[in-house]
ZALO-747059 format. One record per residue (C-alpha): z, x, y; residue in one letter. Coordinates in steps of 0.2 Angstrom, whole numbers. Example, Ala and Ser with C-alpha at 12.3 -4.5 7.8 and 13.67 -1.06 7.14 Angstrom:
ZALO-747059
w | u | v | residu
39 | 62 | -22 | A
36 | 68 | -5 | S
//
This chain:
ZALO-747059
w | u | v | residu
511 | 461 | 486 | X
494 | 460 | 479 | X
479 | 472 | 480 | X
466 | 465 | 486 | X
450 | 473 | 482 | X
451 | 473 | 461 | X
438 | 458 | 462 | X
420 | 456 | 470 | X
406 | 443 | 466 | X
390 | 449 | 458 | X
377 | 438 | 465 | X
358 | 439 | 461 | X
350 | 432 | 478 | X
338 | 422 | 474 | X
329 | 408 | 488 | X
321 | 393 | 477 | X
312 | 379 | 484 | X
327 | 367 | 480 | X
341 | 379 | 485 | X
345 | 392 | 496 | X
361 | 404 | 497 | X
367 | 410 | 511 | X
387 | 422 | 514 | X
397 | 423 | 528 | X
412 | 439 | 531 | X
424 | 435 | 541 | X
444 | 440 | 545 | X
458 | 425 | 544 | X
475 | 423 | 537 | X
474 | 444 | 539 | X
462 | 447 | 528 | X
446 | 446 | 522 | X
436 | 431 | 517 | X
418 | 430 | 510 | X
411 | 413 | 511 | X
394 | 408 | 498 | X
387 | 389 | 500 | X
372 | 385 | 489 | X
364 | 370 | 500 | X
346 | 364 | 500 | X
343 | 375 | 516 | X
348 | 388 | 528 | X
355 | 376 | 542 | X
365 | 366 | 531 | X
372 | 380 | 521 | X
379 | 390 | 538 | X
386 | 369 | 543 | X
396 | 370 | 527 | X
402 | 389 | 531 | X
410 | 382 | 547 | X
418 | 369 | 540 | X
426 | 381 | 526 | X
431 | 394 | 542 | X
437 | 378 | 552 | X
447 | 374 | 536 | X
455 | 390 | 533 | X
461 | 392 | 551 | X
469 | 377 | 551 | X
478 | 383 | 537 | X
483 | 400 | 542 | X
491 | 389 | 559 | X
501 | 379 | 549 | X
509 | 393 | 536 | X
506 | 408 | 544 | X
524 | 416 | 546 | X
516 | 431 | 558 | X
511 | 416 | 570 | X
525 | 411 | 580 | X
519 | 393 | 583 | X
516 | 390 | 565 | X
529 | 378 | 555 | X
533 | 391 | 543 | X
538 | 403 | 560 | X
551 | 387 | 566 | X
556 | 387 | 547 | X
561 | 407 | 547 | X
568 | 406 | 569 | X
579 | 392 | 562 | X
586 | 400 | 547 | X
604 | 398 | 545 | X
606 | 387 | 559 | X
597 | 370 | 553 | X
584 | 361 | 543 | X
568 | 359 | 549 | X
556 | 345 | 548 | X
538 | 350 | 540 | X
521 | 343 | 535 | X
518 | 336 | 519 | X
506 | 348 | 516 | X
518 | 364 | 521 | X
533 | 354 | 512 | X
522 | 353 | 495 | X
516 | 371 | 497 | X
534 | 378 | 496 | X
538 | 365 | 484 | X
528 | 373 | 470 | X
531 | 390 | 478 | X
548 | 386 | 474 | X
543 | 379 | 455 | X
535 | 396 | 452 | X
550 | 407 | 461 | X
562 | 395 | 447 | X
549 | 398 | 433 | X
546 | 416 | 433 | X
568 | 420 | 436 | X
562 | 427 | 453 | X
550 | 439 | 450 | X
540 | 426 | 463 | X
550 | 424 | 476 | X
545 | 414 | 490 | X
558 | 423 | 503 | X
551 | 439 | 499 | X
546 | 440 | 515 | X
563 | 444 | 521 | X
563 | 461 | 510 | X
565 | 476 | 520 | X
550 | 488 | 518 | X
560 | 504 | 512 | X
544 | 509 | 499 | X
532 | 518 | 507 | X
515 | 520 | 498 | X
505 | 530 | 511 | X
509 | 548 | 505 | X
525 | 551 | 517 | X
538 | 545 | 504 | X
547 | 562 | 496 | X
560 | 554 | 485 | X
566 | 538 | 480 | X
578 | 527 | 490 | X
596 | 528 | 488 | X
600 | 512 | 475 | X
611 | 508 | 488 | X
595 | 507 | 501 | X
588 | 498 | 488 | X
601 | 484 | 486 | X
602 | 481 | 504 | X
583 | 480 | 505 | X
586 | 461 | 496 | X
598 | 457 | 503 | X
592 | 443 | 510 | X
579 | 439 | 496 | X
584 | 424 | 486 | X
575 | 409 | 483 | X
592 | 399 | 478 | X
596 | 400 | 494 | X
579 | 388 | 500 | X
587 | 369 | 505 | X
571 | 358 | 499 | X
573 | 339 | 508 | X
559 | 328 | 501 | X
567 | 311 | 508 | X
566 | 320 | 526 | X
553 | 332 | 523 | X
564 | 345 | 529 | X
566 | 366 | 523 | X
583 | 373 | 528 | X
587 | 393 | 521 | X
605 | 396 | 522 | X
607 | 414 | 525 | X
603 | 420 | 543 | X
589 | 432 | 543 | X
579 | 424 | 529 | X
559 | 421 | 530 | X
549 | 412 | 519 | X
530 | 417 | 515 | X
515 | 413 | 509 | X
506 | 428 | 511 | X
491 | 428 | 494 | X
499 | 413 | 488 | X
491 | 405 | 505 | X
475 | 413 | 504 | X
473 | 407 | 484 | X
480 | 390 | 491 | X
466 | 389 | 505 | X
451 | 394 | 493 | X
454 | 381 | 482 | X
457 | 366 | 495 | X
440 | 373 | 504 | X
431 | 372 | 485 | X
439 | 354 | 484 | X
433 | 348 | 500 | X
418 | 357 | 497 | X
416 | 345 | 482 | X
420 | 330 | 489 | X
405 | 331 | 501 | X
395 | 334 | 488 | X
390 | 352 | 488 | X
385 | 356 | 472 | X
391 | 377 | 471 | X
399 | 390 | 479 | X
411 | 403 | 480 | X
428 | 405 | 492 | X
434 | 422 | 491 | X
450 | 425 | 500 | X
453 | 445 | 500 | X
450 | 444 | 481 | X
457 | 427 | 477 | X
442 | 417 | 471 | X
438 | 399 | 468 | X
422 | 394 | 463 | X
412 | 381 | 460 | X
393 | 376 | 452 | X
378 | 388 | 449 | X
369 | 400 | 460 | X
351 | 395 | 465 | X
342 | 401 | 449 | X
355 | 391 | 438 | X
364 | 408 | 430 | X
386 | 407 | 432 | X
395 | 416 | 445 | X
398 | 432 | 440 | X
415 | 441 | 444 | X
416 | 460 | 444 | X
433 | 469 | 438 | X
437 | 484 | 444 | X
441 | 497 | 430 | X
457 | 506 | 434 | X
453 | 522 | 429 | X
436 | 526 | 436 | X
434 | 525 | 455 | X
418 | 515 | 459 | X
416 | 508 | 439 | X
418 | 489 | 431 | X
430 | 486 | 417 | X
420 | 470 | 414 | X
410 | 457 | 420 | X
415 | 439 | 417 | X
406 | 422 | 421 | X
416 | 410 | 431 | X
413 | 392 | 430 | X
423 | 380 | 440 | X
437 | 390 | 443 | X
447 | 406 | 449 | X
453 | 424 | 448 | X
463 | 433 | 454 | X
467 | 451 | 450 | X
486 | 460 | 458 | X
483 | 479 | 454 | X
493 | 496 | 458 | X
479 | 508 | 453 | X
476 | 513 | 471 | X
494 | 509 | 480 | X
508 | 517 | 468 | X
521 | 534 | 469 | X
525 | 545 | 456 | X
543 | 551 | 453 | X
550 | 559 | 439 | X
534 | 557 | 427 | X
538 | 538 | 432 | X
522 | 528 | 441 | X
531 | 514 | 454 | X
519 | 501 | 459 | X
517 | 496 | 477 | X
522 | 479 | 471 | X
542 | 475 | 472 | X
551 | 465 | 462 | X
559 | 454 | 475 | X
575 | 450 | 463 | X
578 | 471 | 462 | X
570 | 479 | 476 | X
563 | 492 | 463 | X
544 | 493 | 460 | X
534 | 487 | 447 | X
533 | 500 | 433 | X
522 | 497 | 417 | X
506 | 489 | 422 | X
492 | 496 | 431 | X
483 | 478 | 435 | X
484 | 460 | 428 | X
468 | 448 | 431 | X
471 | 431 | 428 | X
458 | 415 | 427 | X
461 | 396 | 429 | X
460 | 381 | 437 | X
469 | 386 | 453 | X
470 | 401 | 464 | X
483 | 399 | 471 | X
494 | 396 | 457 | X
482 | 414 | 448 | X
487 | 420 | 462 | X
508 | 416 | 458 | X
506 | 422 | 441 | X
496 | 439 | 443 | X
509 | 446 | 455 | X
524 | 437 | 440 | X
516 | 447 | 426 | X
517 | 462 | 437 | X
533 | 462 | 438 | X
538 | 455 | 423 | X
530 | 467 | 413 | X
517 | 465 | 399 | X
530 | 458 | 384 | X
537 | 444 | 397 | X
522 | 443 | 405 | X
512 | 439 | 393 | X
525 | 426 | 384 | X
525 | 414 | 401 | X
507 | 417 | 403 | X
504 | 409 | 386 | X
514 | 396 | 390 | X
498 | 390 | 400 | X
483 | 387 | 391 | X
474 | 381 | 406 | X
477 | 401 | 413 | X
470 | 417 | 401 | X
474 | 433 | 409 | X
468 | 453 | 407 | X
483 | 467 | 407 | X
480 | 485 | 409 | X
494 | 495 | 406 | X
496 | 513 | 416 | X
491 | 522 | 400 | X
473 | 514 | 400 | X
478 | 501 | 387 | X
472 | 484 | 390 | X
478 | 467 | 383 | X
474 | 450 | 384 | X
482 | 432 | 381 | X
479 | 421 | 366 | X
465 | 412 | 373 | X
453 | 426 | 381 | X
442 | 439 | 371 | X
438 | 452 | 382 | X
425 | 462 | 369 | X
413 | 448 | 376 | X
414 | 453 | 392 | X
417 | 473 | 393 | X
403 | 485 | 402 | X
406 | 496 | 388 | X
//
């Protein structure tokens, strides 16, 4: 539901005699993940890059529903038929999925999952779905139907033929636990960039801020802007490279899981806070939700601040960002 290149990290390599930076690519939880530790040399830097892969793999195992041996996979086999006992960790996850789902009226839903794939964003779609197609395609999409059991620590979805997800939300929740561990051993910066969800921490070697590229919608290759980020995350959910066009109308490749209709209105939406995961939550919300709602829930939060382009080129910001200090041009 999110695109995942809007975002890179500008970095200007730089090997002191105090630090060193070193960056690993890999593939996990589906996509990919780009790993930077600053550490007083090579050897420890690539330790602390193993213990982040270690981390994240552990992760995807747990909530990965396109593992079958995953708790999140028992959870969707055993839909409609009975509750099943989780982790802490996996209960608390869907807990706050849950939150958000509740917050945003649906536009996140954590049993998205379970939407039919009737959009097609490769080229081969002709005309729209039928609203009936569309109806059906959400059918089984609906988060009041998630059974939450704290006292046993149990998830039971009522319907047959439910799943939940985690999808991005997972890969924003597993950047920020690997920048909090990360922290707790007492490495000083770095940045965890899980197919564009990034949580960062410190300074790079030479003492300047990470530096977070965003894409600019409307010119292939080009940044909008380029914004220090200090102890914290991005995420950006954009439609500028998957979206069909009928009637004059522009249909983002993101759904809202409460319609089964497309996103219209916004061409991408970056947002900036504390958590990546929970950036991660809101940028798809504010998609759907559109740029009037959006931007009301959004500034709700002062902790988050968030950039909205509109598919006419226009751009806006919340309350608390000013994005002439940041823009290329």
């Amino acid at each position: 539901m999110k695109h995942y290149l809007a975002l890179f990290a500008l970095f200007f390599f730089f090997t002191g005699h105090a630090q060193v930076l070193r960056k690993r690519t890999t593939m996990l939880m589906g996509g990919r993940f780009d790993i930077t530790i600053v550490a007083r040399d090579s050897a420890m830097a690539e330790a602390n890059i193993d213990e982040v892969i270690a981390e994240i793999t552990r992760i995807e195992n747990l909530i990965s529903d396109w593992k079958p041996t995953s708790q999140v996979s028992e959870v969707n086999a055993c839909a409609g038929i009975r509750p099943v006992h989780v982790d802490m960790e996996v209960f608390e996850l869907t807990e706050r999925a849950m939150a958000l789902s509740i917050l945003t009226n649906g536009a996140f839903d954590i049993s998205f999952a379970a939407m039919d794939r009737i959009w097609k964003f490769d080229g081969s779609m002709t005309e729209m779905p039928t609203a009936k197609a569309i109806a059906k395609s959400v059918e089984k999409v609906g988060y009041q139907n998630i059974i939450l059991d704290k006292k046993h620590m149990t998830i039971f979805l009522k319907r047959k033929g439910m799943k939940i997800g985690f999808g991005a939300l997972g890969e924003g929740y597993a950047t920020d636990r690997c920048r909090d561990m990360m922290l707790k051993k007492g490495v000083k910066a770095g940045i965890v960039n899980g197919s564009g969800d990034m949580s960062a921490w410190g300074k790079q070697p030479d003492g300047s801020d990470w530096v977070i590229g965003i894409t600019d919608p409307k010119r292939q290759g080009a940044l909008f802007a380029v914004v220090p980020l200090r102890q914290g995350a991005v995420v950006t959910s954009g439609s500028y490279e998957k979206f069909v066009v009928f009637n004059n109308k522009r249909y983002s490749h993101i759904i809202n899981p409460a319609t089964g209709y497309p996103a219209t209105g916004l061409t991408s939406v970056t947002v900036f806070g504390p958590s990546a995961e929970r950036a991660n939550g809101f940028s798809t919300s504010l998609m759907v939700l559109g740029k009037n709602a959006g931007m009301k829930l959004i500034n709700n939060f002062p902790e988050f601040s968030c950039i909205m382009i509109t598919d006419n080129g226009k751009v806006f910001t919340s309350k608390n960002f000013d994005i002439s200090d940041y823009q290329t041009q």
